[in-house]
N, CA, C and O atoms as a GROMACS GRO file, in nm:
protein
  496
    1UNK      N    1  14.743   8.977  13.195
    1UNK     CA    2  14.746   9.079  13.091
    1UNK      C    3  14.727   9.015  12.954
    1UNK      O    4  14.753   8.901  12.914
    2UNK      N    5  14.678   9.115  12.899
    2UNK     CA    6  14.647   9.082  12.723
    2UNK      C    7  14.647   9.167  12.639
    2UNK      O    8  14.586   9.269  12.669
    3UNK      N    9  14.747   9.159  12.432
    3UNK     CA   10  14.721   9.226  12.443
    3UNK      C   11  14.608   9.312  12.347
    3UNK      O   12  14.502   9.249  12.350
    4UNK      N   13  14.600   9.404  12.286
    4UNK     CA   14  14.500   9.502  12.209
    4UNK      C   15  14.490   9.381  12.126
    4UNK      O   16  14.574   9.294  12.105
    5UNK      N   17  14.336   9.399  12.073
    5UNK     CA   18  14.259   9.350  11.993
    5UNK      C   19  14.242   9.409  11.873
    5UNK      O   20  14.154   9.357  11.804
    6UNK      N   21  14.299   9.503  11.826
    6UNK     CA   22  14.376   9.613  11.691
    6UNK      C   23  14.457   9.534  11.642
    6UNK      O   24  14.555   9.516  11.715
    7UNK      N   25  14.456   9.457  11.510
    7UNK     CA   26  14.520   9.423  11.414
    7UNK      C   27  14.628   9.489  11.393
    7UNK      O   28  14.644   9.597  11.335
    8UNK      N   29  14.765   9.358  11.485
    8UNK     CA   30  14.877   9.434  11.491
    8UNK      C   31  14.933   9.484  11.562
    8UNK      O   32  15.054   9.500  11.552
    9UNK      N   33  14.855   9.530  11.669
    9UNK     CA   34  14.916   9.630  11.810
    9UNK      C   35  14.967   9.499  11.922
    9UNK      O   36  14.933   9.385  11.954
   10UNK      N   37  15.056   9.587  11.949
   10UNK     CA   38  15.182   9.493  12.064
   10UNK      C   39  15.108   9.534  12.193
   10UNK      O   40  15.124   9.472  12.298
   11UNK      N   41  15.036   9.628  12.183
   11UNK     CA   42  15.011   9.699  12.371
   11UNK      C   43  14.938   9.611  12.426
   11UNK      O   44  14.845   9.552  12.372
   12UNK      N   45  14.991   9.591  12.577
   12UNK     CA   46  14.955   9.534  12.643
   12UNK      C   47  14.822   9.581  12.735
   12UNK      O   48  14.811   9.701  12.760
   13UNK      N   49  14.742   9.504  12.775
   13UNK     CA   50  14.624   9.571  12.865
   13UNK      C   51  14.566   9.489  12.973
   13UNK      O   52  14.536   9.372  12.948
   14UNK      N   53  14.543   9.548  13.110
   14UNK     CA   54  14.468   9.449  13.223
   14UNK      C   55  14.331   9.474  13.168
   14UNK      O   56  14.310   9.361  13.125
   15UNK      N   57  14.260   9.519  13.149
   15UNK     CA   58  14.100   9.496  13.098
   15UNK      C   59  14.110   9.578  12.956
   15UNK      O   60  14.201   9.652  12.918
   16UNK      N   61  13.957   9.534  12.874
   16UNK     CA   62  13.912   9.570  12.779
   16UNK      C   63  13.942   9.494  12.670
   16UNK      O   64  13.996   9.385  12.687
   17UNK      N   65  13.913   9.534  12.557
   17UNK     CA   66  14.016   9.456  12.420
   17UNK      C   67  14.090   9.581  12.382
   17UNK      O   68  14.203   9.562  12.338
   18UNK      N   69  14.040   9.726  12.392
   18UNK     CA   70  14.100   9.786  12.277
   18UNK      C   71  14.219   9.871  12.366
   18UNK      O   72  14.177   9.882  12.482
   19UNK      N   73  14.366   9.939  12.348
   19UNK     CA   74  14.398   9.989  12.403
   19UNK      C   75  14.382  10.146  12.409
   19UNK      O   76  14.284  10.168  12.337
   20UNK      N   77  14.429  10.264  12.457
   20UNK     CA   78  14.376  10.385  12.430
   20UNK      C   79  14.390  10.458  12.279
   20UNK      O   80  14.333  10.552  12.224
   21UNK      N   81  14.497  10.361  12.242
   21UNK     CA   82  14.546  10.442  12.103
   21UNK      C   83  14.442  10.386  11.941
   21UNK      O   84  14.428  10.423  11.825
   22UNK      N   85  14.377  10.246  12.061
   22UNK     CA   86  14.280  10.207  11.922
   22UNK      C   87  14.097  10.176  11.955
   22UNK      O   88  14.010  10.111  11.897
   23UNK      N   89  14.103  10.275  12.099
   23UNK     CA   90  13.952  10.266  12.129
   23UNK      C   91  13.837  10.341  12.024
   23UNK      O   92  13.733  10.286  11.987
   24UNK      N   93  13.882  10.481  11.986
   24UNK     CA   94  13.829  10.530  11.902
   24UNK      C   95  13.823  10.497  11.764
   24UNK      O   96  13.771  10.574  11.683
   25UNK      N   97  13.873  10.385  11.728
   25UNK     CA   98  13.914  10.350  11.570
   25UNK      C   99  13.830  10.218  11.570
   25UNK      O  100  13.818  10.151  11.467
   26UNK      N  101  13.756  10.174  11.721
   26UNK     CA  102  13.685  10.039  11.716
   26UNK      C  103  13.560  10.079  11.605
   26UNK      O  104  13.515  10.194  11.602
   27UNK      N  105  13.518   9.991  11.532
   27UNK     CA  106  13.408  10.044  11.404
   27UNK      C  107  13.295  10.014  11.519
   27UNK      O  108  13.275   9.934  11.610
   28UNK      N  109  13.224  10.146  11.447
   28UNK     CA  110  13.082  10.083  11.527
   28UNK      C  111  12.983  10.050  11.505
   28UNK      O  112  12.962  10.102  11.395
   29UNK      N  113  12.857   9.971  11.543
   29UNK     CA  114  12.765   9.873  11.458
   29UNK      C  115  12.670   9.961  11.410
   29UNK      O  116  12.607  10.033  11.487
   30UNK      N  117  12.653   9.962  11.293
   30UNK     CA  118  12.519  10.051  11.201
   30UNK      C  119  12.424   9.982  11.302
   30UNK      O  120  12.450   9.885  11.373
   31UNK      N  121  12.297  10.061  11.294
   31UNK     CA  122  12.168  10.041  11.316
   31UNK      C  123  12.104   9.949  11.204
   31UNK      O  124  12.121   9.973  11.084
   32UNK      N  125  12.024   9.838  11.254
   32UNK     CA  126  11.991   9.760  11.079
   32UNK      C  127  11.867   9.817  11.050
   32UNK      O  128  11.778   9.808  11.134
   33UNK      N  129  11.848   9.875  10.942
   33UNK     CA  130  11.742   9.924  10.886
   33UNK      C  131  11.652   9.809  10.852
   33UNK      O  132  11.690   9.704  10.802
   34UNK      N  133  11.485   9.848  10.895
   34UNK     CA  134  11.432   9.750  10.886
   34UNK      C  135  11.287   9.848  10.705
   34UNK      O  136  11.240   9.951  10.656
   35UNK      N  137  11.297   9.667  10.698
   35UNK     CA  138  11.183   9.683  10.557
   35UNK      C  139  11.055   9.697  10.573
   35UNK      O  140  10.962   9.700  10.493
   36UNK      N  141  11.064   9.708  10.722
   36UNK     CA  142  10.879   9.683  10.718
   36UNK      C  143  10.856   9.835  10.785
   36UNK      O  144  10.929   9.899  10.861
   37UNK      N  145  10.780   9.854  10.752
   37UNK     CA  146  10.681   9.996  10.802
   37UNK      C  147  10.658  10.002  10.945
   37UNK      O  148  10.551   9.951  10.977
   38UNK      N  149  10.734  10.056  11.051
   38UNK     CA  150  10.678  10.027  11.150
   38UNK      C  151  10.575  10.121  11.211
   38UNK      O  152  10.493  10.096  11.299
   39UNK      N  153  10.593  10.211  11.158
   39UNK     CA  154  10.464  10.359  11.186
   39UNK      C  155  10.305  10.252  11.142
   39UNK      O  156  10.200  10.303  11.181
   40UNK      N  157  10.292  10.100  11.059
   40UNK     CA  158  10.194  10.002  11.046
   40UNK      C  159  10.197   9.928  11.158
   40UNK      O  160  10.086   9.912  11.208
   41UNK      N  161  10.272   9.885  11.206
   41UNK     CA  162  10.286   9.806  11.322
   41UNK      C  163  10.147   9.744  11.413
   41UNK      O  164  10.100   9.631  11.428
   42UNK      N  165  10.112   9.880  11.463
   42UNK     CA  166   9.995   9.864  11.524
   42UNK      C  167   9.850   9.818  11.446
   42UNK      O  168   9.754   9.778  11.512
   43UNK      N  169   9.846   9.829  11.294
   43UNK     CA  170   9.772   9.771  11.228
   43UNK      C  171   9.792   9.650  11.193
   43UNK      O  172   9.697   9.591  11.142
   44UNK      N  173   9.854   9.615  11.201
   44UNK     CA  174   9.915   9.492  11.231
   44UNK      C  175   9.875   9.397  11.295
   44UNK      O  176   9.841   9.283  11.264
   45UNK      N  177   9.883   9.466  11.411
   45UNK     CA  178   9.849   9.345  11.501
   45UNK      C  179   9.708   9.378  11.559
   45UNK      O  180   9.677   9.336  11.670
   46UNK      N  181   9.628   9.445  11.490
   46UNK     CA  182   9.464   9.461  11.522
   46UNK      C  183   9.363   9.355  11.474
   46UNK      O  184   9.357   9.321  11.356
   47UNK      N  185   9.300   9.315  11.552
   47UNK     CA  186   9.197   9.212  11.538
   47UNK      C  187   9.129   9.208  11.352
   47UNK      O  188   9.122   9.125  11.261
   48UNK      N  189   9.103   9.310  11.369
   48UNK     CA  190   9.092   9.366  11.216
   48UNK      C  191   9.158   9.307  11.105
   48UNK      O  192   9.093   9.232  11.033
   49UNK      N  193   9.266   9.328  11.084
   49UNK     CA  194   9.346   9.303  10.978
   49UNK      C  195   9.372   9.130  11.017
   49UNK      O  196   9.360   9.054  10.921
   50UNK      N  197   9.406   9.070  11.147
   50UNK     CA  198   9.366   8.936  11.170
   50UNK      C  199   9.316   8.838  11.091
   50UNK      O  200   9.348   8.729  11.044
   51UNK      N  201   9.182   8.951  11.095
   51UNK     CA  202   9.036   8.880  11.027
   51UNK      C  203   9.022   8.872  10.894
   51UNK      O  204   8.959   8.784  10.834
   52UNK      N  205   9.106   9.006  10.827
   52UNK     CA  206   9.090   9.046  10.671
   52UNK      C  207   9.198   8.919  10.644
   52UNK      O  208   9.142   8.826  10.587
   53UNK      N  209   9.321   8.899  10.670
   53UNK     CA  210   9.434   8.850  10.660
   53UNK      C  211   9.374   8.690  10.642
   53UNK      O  212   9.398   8.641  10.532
   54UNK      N  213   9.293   8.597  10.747
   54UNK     CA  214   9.238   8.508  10.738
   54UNK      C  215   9.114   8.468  10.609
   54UNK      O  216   9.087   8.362  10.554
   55UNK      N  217   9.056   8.612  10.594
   55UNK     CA  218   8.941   8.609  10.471
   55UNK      C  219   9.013   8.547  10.363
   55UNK      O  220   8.980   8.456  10.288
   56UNK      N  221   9.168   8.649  10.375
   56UNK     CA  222   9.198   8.626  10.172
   56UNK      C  223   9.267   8.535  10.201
   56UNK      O  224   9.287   8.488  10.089
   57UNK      N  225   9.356   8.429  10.318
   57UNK     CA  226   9.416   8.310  10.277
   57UNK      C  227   9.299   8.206  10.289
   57UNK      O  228   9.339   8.090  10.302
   58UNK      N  229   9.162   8.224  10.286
   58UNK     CA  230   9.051   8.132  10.308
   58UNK      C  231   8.993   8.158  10.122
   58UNK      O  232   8.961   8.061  10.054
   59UNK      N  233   8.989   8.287  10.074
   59UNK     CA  234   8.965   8.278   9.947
   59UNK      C  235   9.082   8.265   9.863
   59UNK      O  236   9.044   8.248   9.747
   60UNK      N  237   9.202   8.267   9.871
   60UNK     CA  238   9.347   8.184   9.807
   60UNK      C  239   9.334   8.065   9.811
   60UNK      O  240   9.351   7.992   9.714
   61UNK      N  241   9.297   8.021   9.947
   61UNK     CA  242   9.312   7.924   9.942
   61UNK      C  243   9.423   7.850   9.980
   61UNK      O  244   9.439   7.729   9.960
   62UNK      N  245   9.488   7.915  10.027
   62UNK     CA  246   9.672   7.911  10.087
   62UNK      C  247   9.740   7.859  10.002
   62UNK      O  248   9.831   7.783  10.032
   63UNK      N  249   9.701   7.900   9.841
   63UNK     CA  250   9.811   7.918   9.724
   63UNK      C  251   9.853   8.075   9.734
   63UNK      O  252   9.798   8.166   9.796
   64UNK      N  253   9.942   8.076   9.672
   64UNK     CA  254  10.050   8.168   9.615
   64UNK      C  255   9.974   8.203   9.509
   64UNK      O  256   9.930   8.127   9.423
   65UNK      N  257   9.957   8.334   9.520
   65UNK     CA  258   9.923   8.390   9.369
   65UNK      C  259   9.984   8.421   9.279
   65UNK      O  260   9.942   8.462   9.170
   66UNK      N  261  10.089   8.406   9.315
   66UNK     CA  262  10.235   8.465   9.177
   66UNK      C  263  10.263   8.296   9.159
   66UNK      O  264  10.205   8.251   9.060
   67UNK      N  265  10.336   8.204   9.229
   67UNK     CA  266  10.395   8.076   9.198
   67UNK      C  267  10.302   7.952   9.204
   67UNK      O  268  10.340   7.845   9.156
   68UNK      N  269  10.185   7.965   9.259
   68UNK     CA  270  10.103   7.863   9.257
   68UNK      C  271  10.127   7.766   9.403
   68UNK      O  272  10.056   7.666   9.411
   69UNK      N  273  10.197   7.785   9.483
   69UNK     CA  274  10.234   7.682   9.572
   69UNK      C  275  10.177   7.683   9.715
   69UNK      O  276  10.118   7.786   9.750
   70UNK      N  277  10.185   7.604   9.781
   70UNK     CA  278  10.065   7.608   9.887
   70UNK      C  279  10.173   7.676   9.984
   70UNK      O  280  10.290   7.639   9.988
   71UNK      N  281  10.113   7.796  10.074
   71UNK     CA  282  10.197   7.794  10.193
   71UNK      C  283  10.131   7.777  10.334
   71UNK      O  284  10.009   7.761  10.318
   72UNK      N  285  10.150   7.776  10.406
   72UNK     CA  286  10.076   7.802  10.548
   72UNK      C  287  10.132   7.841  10.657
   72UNK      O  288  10.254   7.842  10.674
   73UNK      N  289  10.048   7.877  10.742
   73UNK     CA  290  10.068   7.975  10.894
   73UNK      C  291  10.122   8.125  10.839
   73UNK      O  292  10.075   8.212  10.765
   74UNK      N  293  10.264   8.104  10.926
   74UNK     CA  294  10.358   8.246  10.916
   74UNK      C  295  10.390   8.251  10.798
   74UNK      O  296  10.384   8.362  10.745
   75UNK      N  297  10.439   8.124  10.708
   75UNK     CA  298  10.506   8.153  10.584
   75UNK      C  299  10.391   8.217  10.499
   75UNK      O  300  10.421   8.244  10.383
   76UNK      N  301  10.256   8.247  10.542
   76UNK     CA  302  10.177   8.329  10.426
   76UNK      C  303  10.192   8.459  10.456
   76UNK      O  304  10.229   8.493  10.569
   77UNK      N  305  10.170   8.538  10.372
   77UNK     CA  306  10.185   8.664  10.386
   77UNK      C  307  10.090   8.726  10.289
   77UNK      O  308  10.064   8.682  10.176
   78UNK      N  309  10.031   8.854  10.358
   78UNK     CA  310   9.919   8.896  10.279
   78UNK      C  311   9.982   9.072  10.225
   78UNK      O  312  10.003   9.173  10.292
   79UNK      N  313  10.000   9.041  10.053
   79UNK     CA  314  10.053   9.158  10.003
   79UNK      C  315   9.954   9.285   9.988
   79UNK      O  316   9.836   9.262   9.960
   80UNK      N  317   9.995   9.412  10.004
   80UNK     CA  318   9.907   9.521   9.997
   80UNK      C  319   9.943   9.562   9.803
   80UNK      O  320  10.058   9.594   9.772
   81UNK      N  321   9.861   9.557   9.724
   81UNK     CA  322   9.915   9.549   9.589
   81UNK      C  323   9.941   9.742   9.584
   81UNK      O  324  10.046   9.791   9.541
   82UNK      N  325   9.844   9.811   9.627
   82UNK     CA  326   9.852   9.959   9.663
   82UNK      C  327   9.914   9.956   9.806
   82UNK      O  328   9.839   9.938   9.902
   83UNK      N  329  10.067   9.975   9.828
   83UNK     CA  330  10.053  10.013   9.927
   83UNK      C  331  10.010  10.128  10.018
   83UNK      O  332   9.975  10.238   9.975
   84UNK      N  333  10.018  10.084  10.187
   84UNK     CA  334   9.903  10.117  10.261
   84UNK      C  335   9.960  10.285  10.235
   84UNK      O  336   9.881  10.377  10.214
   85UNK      N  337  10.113  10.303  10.240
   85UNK     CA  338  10.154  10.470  10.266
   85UNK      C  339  10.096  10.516  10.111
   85UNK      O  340  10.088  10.639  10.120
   86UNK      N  341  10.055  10.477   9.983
   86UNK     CA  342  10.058  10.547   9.933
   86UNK      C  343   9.881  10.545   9.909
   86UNK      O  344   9.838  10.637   9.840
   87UNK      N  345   9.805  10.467   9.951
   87UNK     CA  346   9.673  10.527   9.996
   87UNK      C  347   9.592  10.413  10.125
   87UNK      O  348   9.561  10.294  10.122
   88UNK      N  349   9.582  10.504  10.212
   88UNK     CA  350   9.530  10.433  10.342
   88UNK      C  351   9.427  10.347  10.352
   88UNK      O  352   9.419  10.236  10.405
   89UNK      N  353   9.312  10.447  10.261
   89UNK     CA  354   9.189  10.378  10.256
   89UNK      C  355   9.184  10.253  10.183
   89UNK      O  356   9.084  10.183  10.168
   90UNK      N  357   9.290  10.231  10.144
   90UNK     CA  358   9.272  10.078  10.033
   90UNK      C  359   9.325   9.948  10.197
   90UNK      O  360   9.352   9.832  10.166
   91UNK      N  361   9.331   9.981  10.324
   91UNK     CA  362   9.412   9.902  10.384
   91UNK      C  363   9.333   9.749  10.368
   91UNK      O  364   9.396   9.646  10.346
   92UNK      N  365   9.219   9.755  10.379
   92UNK     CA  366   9.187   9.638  10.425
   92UNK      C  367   9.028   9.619  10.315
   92UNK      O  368   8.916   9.575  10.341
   93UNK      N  369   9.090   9.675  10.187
   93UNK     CA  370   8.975   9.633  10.060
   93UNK      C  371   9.055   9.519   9.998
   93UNK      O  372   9.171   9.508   9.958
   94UNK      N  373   8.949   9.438  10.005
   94UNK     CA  374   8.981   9.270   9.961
   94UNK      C  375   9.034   9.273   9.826
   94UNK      O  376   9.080   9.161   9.806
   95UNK      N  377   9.053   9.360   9.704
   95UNK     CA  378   9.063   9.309   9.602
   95UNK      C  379   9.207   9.431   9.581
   95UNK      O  380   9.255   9.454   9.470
   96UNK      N  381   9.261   9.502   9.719
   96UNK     CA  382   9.381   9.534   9.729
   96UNK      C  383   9.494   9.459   9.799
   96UNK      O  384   9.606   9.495   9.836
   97UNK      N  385   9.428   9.345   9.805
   97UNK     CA  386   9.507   9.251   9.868
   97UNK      C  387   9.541   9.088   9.826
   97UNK      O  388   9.438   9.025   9.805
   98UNK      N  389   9.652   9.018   9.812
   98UNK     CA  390   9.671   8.927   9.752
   98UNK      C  391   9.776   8.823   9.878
   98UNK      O  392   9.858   8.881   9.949
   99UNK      N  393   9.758   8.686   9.887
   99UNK     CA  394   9.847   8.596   9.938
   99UNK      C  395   9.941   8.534   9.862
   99UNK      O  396   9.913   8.482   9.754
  100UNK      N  397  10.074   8.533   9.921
  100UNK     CA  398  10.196   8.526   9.889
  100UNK      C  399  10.298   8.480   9.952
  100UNK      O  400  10.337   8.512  10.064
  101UNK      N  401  10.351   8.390   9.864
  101UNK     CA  402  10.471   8.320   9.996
  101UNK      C  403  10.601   8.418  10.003
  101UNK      O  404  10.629   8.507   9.923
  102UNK      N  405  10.659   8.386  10.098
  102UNK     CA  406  10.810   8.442  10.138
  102UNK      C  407  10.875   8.530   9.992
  102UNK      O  408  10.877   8.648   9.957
  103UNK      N  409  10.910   8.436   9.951
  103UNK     CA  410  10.982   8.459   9.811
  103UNK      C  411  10.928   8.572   9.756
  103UNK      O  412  10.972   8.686   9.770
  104UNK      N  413  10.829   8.538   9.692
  104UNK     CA  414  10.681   8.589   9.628
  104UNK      C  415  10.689   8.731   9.681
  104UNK      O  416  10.738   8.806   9.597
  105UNK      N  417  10.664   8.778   9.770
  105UNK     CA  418  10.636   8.883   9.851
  105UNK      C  419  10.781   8.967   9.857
  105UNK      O  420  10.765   9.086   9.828
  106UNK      N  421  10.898   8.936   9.884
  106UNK     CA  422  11.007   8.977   9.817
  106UNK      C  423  11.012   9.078   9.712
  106UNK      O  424  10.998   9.200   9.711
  107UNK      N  425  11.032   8.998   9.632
  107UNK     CA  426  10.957   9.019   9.465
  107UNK      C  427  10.879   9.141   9.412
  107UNK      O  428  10.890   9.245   9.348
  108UNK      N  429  10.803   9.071   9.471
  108UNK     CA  430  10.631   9.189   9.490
  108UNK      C  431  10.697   9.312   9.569
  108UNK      O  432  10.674   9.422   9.518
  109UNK      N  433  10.737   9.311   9.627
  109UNK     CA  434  10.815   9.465   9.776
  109UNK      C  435  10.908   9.522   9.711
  109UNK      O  436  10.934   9.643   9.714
  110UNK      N  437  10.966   9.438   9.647
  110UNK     CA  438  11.116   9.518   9.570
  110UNK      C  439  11.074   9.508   9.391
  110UNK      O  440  11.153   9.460   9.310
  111UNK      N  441  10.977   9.546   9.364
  111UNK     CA  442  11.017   9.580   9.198
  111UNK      C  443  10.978   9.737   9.175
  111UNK      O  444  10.951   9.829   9.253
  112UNK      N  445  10.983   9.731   9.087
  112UNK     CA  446  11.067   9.880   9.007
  112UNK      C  447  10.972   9.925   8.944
  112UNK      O  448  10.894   9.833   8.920
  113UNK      N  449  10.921  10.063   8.887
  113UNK     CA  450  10.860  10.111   8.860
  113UNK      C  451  10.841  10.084   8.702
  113UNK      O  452  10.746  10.138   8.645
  114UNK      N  453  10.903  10.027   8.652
  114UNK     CA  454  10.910   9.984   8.500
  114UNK      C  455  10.859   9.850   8.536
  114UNK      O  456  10.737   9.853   8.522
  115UNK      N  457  10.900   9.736   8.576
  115UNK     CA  458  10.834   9.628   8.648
  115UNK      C  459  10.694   9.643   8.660
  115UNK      O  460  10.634   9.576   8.575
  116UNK      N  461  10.615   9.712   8.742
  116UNK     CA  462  10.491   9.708   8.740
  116UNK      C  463  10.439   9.797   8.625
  116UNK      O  464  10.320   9.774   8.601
  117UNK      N  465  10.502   9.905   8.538
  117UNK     CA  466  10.428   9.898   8.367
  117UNK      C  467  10.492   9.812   8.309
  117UNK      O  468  10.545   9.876   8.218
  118UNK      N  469  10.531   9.683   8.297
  118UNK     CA  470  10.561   9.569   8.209
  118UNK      C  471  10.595   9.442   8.252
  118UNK      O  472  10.693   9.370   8.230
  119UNK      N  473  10.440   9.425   8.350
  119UNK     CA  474  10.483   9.287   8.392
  119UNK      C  475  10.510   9.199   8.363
  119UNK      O  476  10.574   9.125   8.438
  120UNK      N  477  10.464   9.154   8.202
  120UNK     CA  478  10.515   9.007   8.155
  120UNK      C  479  10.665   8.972   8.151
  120UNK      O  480  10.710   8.860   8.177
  121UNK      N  481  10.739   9.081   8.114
  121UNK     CA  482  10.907   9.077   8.087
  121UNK      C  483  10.958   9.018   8.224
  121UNK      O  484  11.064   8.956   8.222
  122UNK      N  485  10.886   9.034   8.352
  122UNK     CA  486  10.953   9.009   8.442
  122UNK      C  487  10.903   8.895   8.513
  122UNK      O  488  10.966   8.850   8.608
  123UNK      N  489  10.762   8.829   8.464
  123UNK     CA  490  10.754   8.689   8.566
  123UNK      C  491  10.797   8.621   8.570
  123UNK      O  492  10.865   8.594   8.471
  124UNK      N  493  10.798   8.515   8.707
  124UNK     CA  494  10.875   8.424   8.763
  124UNK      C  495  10.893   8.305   8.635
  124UNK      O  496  10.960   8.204   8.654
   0.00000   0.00000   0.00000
């Protein structure tokens, strides 16, 4: 026997951790919300975008366009400057698209609508 796994509780139990008086009070795990678009997913992983994805780290040059620094393989990442939900047809036009490291791309995903009308206040 062992007993409850409730901070505090004396009750004793042959299986489980929680006893009946603290099964319902066990917290339960959020779902982790994810950042990436997955309704894109499948564009993603199309030969297509592959190919576009390889064009612009071949004309980058596998610098960083915000920090200057070389990245390669997975750590590149190719930013949509329009993103794709807010117009489709820009998915895979070369001069809607920029390479970017980890960080970089961060950055770029999370700024603010004042941020992109006043970019100088905010570069790296």
């Amino acid at each position: 026997m062992k007993y409850c796994d409730f901070n505090g509780c004396s009750n004793k139990l042959r299986k489980g951790r929680y006893c009946e008086d603290h099964k319902s009070n066990k917290k339960k795990a959020k779902p982790k919300k994810s950042i990436y678009h997955n309704s894109n997913k499948q564009f993603y992983n199309s030969d297509v975008w592959k190919h576009m994805r390889s064009v612009i780290y071949q004309r980058e040059k596998g610098r960083c366009q915000r920090c200057k620094k070389f990245v390669f393989g997975k750590q590149a990442q190719v930013h949509h400057v329009v993103p794709i939900k807010e117009n489709p047809l820009l998915k895979l036009e070369p001069n809607n698209l920029k390479l970017l490291c980890p960080e970089c791309h961060m950055f770029e995903e999370n700024k603010t609508e004042k941020d992109k009308i006043f970019p100088s206040y905010f570069k790296k």
